[in-house]
TIBA-307541 format. One line per 2 residues: number of its first residue (from 1); their letters; for each residue x, y negated, z of C-alpha. Coordinates in Angstrom, 1 decimal. Each point is the difference from the previous one (the first is absolute). Layout:
# residues N
NUM = a = X:Y:Z  ...
END
This chain:
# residues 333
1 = xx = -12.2:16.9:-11.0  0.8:-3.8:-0.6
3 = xx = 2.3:0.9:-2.9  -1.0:-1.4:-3.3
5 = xx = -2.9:-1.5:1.6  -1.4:-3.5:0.6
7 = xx = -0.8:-1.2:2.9  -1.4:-3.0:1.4
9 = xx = 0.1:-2.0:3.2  -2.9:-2.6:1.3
11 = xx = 1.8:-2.8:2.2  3.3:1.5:-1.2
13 = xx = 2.2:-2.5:1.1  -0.9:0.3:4.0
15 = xx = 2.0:2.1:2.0  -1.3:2.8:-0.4
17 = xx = 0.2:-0.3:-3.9  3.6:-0.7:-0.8
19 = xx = 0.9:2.6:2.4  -1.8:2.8:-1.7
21 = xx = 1.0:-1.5:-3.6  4.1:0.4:1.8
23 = xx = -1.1:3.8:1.2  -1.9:0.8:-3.7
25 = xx = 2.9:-1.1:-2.0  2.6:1.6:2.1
27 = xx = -2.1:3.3:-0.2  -1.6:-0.1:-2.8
29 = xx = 0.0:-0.4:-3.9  -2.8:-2.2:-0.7
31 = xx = -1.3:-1.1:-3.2  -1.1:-3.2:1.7
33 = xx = -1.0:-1.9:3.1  -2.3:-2.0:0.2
35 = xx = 0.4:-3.1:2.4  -3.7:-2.1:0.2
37 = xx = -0.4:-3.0:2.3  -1.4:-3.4:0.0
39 = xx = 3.6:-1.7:1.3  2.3:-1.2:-2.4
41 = xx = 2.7:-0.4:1.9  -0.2:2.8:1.8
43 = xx = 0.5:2.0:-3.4  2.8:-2.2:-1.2
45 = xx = 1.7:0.4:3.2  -0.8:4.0:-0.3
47 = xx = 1.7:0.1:-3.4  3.0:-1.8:2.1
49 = xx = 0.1:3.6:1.8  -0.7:2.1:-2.4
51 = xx = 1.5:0.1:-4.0  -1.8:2.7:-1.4
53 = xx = -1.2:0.8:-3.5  -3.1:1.8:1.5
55 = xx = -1.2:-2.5:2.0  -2.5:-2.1:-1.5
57 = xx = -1.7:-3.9:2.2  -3.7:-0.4:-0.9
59 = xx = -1.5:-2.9:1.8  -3.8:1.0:0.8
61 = xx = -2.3:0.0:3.0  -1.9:3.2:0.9
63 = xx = -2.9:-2.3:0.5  0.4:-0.5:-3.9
65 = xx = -1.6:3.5:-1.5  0.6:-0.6:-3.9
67 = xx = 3.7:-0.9:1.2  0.8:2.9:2.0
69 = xx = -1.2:1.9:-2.9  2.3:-0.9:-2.9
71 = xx = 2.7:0.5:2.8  -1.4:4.0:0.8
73 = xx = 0.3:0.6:-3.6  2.0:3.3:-0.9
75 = xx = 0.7:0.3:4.2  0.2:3.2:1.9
77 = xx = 0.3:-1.0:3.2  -1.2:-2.9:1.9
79 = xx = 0.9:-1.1:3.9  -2.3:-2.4:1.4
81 = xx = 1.9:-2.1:2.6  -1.3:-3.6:-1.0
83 = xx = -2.2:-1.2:3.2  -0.6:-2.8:2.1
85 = xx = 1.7:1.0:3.0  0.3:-2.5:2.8
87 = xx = -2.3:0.5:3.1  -1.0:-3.2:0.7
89 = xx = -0.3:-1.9:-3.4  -2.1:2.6:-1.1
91 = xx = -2.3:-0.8:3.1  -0.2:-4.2:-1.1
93 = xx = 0.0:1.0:-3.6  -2.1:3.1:-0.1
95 = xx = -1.7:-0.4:-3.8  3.5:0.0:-1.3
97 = xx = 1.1:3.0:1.8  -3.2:2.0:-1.9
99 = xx = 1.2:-1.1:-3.1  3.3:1.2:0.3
101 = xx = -0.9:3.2:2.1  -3.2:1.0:-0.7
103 = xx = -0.9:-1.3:-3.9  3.7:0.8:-1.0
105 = xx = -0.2:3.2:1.0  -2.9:0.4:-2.0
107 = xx = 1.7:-1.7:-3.2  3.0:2.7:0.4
109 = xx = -2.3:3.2:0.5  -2.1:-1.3:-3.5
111 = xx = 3.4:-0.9:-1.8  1.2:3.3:0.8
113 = xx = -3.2:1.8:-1.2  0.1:-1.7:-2.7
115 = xx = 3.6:0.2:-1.3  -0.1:4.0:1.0
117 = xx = 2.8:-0.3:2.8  1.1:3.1:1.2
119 = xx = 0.6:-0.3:3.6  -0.7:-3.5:2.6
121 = xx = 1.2:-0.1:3.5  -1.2:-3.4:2.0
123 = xx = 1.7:-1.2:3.0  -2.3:-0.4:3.3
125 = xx = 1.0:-0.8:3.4  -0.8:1.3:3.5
127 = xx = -1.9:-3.1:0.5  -2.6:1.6:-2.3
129 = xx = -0.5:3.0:2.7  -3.5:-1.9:2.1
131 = xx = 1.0:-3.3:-1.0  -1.1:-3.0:2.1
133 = xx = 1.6:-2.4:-2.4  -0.7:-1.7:-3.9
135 = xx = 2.8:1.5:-0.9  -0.5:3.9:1.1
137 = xx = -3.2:-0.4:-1.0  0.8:-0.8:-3.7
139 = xx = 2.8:2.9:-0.1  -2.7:2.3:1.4
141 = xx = -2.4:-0.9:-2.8  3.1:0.5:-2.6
143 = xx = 0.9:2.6:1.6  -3.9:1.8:-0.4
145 = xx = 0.3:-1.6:-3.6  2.7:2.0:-1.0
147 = xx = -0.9:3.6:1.5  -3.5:-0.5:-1.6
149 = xx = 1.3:-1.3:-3.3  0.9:4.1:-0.4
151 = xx = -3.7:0.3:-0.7  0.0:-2.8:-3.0
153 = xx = 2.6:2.0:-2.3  -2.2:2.3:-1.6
155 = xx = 2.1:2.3:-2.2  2.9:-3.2:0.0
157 = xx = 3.1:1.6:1.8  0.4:-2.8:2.1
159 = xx = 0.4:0.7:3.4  0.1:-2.5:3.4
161 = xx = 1.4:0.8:3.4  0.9:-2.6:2.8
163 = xx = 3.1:0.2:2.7  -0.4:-2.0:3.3
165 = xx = 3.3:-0.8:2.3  0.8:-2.5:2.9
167 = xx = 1.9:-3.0:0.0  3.2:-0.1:-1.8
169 = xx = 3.3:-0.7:1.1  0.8:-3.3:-0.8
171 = xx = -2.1:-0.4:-2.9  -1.4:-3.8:-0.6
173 = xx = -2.4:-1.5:3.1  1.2:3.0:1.8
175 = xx = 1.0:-0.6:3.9  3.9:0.7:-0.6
177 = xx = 1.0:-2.8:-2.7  -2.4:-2.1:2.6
179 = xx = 1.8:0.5:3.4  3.5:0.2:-2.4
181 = xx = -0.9:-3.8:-1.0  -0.8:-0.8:3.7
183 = xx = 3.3:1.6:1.5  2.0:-1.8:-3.1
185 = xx = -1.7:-3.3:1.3  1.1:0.4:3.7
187 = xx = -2.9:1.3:1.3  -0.4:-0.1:3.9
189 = xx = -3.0:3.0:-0.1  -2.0:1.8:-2.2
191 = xx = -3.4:0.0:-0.7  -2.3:3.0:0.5
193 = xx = -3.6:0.1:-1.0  -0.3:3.0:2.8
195 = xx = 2.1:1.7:2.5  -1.9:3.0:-0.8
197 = xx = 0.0:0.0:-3.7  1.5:2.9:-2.0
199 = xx = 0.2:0.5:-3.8  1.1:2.8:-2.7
201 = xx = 3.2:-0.8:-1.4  1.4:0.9:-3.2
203 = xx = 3.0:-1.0:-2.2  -0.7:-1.6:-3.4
205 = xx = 1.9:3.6:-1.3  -2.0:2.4:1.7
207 = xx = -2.9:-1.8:-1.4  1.3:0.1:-3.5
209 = xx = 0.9:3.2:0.2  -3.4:1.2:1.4
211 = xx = -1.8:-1.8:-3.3  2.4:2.1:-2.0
213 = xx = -0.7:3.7:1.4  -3.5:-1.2:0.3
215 = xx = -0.1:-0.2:-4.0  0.8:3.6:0.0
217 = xx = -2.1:1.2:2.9  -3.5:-1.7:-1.6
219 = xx = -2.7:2.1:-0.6  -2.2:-3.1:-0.1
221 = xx = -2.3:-1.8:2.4  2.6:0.2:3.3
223 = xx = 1.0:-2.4:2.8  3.6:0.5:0.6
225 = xx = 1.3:-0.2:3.0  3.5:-0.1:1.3
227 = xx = 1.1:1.5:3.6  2.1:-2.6:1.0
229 = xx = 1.5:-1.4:3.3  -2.0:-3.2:2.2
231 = xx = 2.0:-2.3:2.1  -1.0:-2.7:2.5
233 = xx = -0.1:-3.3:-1.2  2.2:-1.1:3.9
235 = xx = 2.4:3.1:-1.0  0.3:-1.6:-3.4
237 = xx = 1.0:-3.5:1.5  2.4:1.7:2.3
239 = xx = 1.6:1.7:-2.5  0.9:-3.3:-1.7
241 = xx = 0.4:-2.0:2.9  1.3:1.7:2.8
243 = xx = -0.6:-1.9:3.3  -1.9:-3.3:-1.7
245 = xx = -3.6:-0.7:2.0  -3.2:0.9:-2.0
247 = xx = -3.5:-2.0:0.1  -2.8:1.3:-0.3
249 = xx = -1.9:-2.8:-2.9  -3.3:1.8:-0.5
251 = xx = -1.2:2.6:-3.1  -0.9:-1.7:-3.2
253 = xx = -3.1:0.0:-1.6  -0.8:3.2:-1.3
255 = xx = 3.0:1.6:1.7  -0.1:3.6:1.7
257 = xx = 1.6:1.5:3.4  0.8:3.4:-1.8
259 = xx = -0.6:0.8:-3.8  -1.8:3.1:-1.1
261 = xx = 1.1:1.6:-3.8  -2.2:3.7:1.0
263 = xx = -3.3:-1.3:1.8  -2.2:2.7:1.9
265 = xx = -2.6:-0.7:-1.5  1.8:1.1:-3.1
267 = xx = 1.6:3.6:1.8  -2.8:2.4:-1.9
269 = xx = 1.3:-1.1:-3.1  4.4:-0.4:1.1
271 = xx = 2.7:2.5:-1.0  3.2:0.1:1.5
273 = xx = 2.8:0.9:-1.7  3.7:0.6:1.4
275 = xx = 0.9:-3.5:-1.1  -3.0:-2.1:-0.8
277 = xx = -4.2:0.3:0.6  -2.6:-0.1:-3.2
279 = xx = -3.4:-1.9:1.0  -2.3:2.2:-2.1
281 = xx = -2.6:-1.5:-2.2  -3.4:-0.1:1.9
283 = xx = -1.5:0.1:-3.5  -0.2:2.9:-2.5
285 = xx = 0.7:-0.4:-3.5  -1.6:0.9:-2.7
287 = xx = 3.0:0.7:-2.2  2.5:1.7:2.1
289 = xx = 0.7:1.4:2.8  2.6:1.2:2.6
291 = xx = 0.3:1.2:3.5  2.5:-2.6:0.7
293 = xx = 1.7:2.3:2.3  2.8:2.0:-2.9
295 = xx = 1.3:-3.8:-1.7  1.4:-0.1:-3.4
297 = xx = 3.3:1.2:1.4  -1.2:3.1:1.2
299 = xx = 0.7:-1.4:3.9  -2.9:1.5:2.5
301 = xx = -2.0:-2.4:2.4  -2.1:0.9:3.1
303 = xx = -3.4:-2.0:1.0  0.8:-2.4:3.0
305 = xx = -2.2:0.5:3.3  -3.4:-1.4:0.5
307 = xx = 0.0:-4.1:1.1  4.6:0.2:-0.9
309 = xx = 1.2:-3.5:-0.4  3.2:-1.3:-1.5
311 = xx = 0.4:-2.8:2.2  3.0:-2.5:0.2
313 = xx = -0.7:0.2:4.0  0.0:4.1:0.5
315 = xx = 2.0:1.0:-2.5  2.4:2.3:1.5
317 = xx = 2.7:-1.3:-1.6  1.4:-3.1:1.2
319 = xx = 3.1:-2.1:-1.0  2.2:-0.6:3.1
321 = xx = 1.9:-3.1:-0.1  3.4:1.4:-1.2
323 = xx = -2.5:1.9:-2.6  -1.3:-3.3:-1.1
325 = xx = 3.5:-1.4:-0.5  0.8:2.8:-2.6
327 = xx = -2.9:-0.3:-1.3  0.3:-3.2:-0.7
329 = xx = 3.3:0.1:-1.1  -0.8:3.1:-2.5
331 = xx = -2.5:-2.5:-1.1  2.3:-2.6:-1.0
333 = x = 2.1:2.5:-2.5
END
């Protein structure tokens, strides 16, 4: 579906971003991508990486409406991954973490409308599920942005959905290049936040390649959801450090025991699906419609049970620690 088309990709140069442009090239025969982000660098080391004629570096903020406009012009697609993403700066520096999250968000749903864009996925995270923190808070809001921006289209074809994962392997600020940076400097422990702690993990791949069935499955208006494996943060440790002690530092601001991507208090409106759950919109639109239970592909979902929860804590499918080896090697391919 990508072939001949042009697509463009908000904080393109993260890690996220140049992995999906590597997977869209590869697969694809697009007319052009798209790459818009605020960092210069960052795109000149990006066209480093990659020499392609369809590739095009515009410099733009997605606080910066008129911008992001002239840069949607004559694009079918648009993946929204730019977002203020650390934890605790977004807890010191909360103003700027709206800005980014919250008004951008807004500034790429209006550019879209505008510019007649056929399809827009945005990227959320788990953190978004309850959120006790700036940061899930703003993505939740994005997230709510997006699903009702469905309702501002009118007759325009543009359509919005969002897909929401757990941490990725090794992506930047994650906890793997962190404890890889302490081992490499002779560490004699390594820090845990919480003994108990667990989180969803995901490689940068599977979430790429989630995005891109995702395009295909949209009806419009859905939360994406991948099933995917949790691991203990200790198991994680142990599985890179066999044998070194662990201390226990204390959680962060804003930081969770266990992650939620399905809460209960969303179940009534969850579908599970063999390899992923949709979050329903709790709103109905006044221009289309869909059960959200037969997708785009023709695959079949089944409602979830009252008060289900995708949690990072009871999910029955946990990494062991020979698991999170492979998957962290798989993640490094």
């Amino acid at each position: 579906m990508f072939d001949g088309k042009s697509i463009l990709i908000t904080g393109g140069t993260g890690s996220f971003g140049k992995k999906y442009v590597k997977n869209l090239l590869a697969r694809h025969k697009p007319a052009r991508v798209v790459i818009y982000s605020r960092d210069e660098l960052k795109q000149f080391d990006m066209q480093q990486q990659y020499n392609s004629s369809e590739l095009r570096y515009f410099i733009g903020d997605v606080r910066d409406r008129e911008r992001l406009s002239q840069a949607i012009r004559g694009i079918d697609f648009v993946i929204h991954a730019a977002a203020l993403k650390q934890v605790p700066a977004a807890e010191y520096n909360p103003m700027e973490c709206i800005k980014t999250n919250i008004h951008g968000a807004e500034n790429v749903i209006l550019a879209a409308i505008d510019n007649q864009v056929e399809k827009v996925i945005a990227l959320s995270t788990d953190k978004a599920a309850n959120p006790i923190n700036l940061y899930g808070a703003t993505k939740l809001a994005s997230d709510k942005l997006f699903v009702a921006a469905n309702n501002m289209t009118g007759q325009n074809p543009t359509r919005f959905s969002v897909v929401r994962y757990g941490n990725v392997v090794g992506s930047r600020g994650s906890v793997v290049p962190y404890f890889e940076k302490l081992l490499a400097e002779g560490a004699d422990s390594l820090p845990i936040t919480d003994m108990r702690m667990t989180r969803f993990w995901i490689t940068l791949q599977q979430g790429v390649d989630f995005v891109l069935k995702n395009f295909e499955r949209m009806a419009g208006g859905e939360i994406f959801v991948p099933r995917i494996p949790s691991l203990r943060i200790v198991d994680l440790a142990t599985a890179m450090a066999p044998g070194l002690a662990q201390r226990n530092v204390g959680i962060r601001p804003g930081e969770k025991i266990h992650e939620i991507m399905c809460p209960a208090d969303d179940s009534h409106l969850t579908v599970e699906f063999d390899d992923h759950f949709v979050i329903t919109p709790a709103i109905t639109f006044q221009t289309m419609s869909s059960d959200y239970k037969t997708n785009a592909l023709g695959e079949q979902g089944k409602p979830v049970p009252s008060e289900f929860e995708y949690n990072s804590g009871n999910n029955p499918h946990f990494l062991n620690i020979e698991g999170i080896r492979e998957f962290n090697t798989m993640a490094e391919l």
